[in-house]
C-alpha positions, 0 to 999 in steps of 0.5 A, spaced: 285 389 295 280 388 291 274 389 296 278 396 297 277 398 291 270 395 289 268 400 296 271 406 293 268 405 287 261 404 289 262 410 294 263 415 288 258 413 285 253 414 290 256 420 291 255 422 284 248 420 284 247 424 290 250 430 286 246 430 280 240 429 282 233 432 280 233 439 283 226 443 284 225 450 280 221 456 283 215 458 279 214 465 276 211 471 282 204 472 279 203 479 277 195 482 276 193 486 271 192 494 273 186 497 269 186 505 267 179 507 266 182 513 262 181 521 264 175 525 267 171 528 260 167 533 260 163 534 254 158 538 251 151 536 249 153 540 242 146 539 238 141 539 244 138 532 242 140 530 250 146 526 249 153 526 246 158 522 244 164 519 247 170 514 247 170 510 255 178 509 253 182 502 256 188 502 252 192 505 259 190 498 263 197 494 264 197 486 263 200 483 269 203 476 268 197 473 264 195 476 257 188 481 258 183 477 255 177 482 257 174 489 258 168 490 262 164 497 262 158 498 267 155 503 270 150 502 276 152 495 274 150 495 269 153 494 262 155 500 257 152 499 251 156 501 245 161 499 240 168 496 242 174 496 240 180 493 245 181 498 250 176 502 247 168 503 248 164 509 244 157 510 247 152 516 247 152 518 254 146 522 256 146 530 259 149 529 266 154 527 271 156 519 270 161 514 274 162 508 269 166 503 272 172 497 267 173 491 269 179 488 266 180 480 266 186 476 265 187 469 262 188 466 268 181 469 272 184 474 275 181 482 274 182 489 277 178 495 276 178 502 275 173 508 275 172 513 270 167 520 271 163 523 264 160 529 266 155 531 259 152 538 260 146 541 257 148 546 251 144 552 254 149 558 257 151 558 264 147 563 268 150 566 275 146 572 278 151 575 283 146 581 285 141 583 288 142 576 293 136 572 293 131 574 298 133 581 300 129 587 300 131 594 297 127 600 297 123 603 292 125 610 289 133 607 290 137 604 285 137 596 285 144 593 282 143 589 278 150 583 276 151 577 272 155 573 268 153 567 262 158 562 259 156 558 253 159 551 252 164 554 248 166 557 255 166 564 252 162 569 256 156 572 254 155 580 253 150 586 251 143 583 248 145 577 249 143 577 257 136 580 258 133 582 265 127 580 266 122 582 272 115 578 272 112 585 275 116 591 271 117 586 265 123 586 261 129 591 266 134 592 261 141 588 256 148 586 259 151 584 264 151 591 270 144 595 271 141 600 276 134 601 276 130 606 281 124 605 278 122 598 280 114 597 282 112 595 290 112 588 291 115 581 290 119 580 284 122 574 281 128 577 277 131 573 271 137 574 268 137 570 260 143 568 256 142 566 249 149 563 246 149 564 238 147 558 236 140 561 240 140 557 246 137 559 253 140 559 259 136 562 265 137 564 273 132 567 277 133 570 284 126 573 289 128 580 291 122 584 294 121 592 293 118 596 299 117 602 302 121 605 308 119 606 314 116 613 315 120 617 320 119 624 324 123 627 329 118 631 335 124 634 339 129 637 339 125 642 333 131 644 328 134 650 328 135 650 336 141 652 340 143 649 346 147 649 351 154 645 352 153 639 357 145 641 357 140 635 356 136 635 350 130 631 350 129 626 343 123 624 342 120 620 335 116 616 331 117 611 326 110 608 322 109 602 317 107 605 311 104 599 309 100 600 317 104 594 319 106 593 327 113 597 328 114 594 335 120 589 333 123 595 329 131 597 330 131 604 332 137 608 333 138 616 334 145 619 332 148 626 332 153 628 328 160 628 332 158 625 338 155 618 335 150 614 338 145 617 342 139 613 344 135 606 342 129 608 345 124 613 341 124 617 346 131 618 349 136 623 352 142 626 349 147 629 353 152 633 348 159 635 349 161 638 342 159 645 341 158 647 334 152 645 329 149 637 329 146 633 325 140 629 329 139 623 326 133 618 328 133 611 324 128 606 324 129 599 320 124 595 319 123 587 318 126 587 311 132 592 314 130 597 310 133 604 314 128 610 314 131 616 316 130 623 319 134 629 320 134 636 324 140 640 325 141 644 333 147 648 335 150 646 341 153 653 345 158 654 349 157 659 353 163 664 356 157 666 362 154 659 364 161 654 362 168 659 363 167 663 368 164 659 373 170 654 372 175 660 372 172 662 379 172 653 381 178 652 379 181 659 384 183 663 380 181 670 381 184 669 388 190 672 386 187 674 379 182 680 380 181 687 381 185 693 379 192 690 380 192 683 380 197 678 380 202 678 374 197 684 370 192 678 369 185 679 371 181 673 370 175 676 373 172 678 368 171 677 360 174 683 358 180 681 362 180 674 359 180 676 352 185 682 352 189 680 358 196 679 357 200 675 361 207 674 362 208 671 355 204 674 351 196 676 349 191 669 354 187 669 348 187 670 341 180 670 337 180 665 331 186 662 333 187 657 341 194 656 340 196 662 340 193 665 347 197 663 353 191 661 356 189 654 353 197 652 354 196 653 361 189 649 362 192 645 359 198 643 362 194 643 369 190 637 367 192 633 372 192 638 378 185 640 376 181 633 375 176 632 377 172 638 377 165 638 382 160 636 377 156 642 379 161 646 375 162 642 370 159 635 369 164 632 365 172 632 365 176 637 365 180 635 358 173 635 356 173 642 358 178 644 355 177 642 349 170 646 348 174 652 351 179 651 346 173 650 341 170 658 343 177 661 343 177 658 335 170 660 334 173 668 336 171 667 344 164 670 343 161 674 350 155 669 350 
């Protein structure tokens, strides 16, 4: 009985043992510091001497598990130069764009790094030149648009006289942000625009314009003034020289006639015009610069009852029935008077001044598709062409021409 007991005895107390002993406790996460270098600054030098105070800002950076015990600012590797407080740093930073790097350290080695960009900029103005455009050609005798703006450090736009512009040929061009000048001097300017803040700082932008003559145009044919008939060729002969004397075989040329557009690239091309009335021809030539010249005659395009209706009339058949002294229906196409004061089962062919109103133009018109093409012999165009400048006779009173 009492080897029992012992046995018991000596178990619980190995039990015990076991159950009270030592345990192993888990040391903390290590957290690292966070550096926070501060915002971006943007200063201005204010009294010109090159350089500006400022205060690199650290005081953001976090404490990780250990306590920060150090603050490091370089630039390029190199240690800023100031006067330190926690977190804090003042310095003068020179005009310009500057990247400083802190570098934290806590009490157990570890760091972490942030960057903070200081950008110092000069006291004079701002100067933009938005016009002219730099390297562009204008033409003597035509206004030059001028346009700019100026921004002091204050970012208060600059006006009136304290923006001047300034050419190195013609001298000063006038105050303010907008100018014209038509009277500028051949040649290669350099033009300035100058703002002056009211602490009497300067800022300046320049931009190379060059000053030229156009081309000289002259238009040899057609002569103005001349009459032509509708779908007649008309021959378009110029010349386009440098006034400098200079080569023109690279110029742009372009022959234009109003209400018909484009004509020709050549100086000398044909022209075919299928609009009755007067026209503008015009002949253009760009030089290197693209500087335009221009010349100009005005002809007048005629369509003709005799060369363009009643030939047509006759191809289209309708004399057959609609001649002599009793023609079909009491129309008699035959003739211009029998077109012009012809009636027809509903109402007057043609009215003069008004194509709408005669029966005639409807009826062509509601035989386009019956009627299209025509032989070129007749007419070298269309038929809804036709038509069309027939209704512009009519319009124009249905001359007998």
């Amino acid at each position: 009985m009492k080897r029992i007991c012992v046995a018991l005895l000596l178990g619980v107390a190995v039990s015990l043992a076991t159950s009270c002993g030592s345990e192993q406790i888990a040391e903390p996460e290590y957290r690292p510091p966070e550096a926070e270098a501060g915002p971006s600054q943007t200063l201005w030098d204010r009294d010109g001497n090159g350089s500006e105070p400022a205060i690199l800002d650290g005081s953001g950076s976090k404490r990780g598990t250990g306590r920060i015990v150090g603050y490091q600012w370089t630039e390029r590797g190199v240690p800023v130069i100031g006067w330190s407080e926690e977190g804090l740093l003042h310095i003068d930073v020179p005009v310009g764009r500057h990247t400083f790097v802190l570098t934290i350290t806590d009490d157990t080695g570890r760091s972490d790094a942030d960057t903070v960009l200081v950008e110092v900029r000069d006291p004079d103005p701002i100067v933009t030149i938005l016009k002219p455009g730099e390297g562009t050609a204008h033409v003597t005798g035509r206004y030059v648009e001028f346009r700019g703006r100026a921004v002091d450090r204050y970012e208060s736009l600059l006006t009136g006289t304290h923006l001047v512009w300034v050419s190195d040929i013609d001298g000063e061009l006038g105050t303010g942000s907008e100018l014209k000048r038509d009277d500028l001097a051949p040649g290669e300017h350099t033009v300035t625009l100058k703002g002056t803040d009211e602490d009497g700082f300067v800022g300046s932008a320049s931009v190379e314009i060059t000053l030229v003559d156009p081309p000289i145009v002259t238009i040899l044919e057609p002569e103005s003034n001349r009459s032509f008939y509708w779908a007649e060729e008309v021959d378009l002969v110029g010349t386009c020289s440098d006034p400098e004397g200079g080569p023109t075989w690279d110029w742009a040329v372009e022959w234009y006639v109003s209400g018909d557009g484009p004509a020709g690239r050549e100086l000398e091309s044909v022209a075919e015009f299928v609009s009755p009335g007067s026209h503008a021809v015009t002949l253009e030539c760009v030089d290197e610069h693209g500087v335009a010249g221009q010349a100009s005659v005005t002809i007048e395009v005629v369509f003709s009852f005799a060369a363009h209706i009643q030939p047509v009339i006759e191809a289209l058949g309708c004399p057959e029935c609609h001649a002599g002294t009793d023609p079909a229906g009491g129309t008699a196409l035959d003739s211009y008077e029998g077109i012009t004061e012809g009636v027809g089962a509903h109402g007057p062919l043609v009215v003069p001044g008004d194509a709408m109103q005669g029966t005639l133009v409807g009826t062509l018109i509601w035989g386009w598709g019956q009627h299209d093409p025509l032989e070129p012999e007749v007419v070298p165009y269309p038929y809804w062409v036709w038509v069309t400048a027939l209704s512009w006779w009519v319009n124009a009173g249905a001359p007998n021409n």
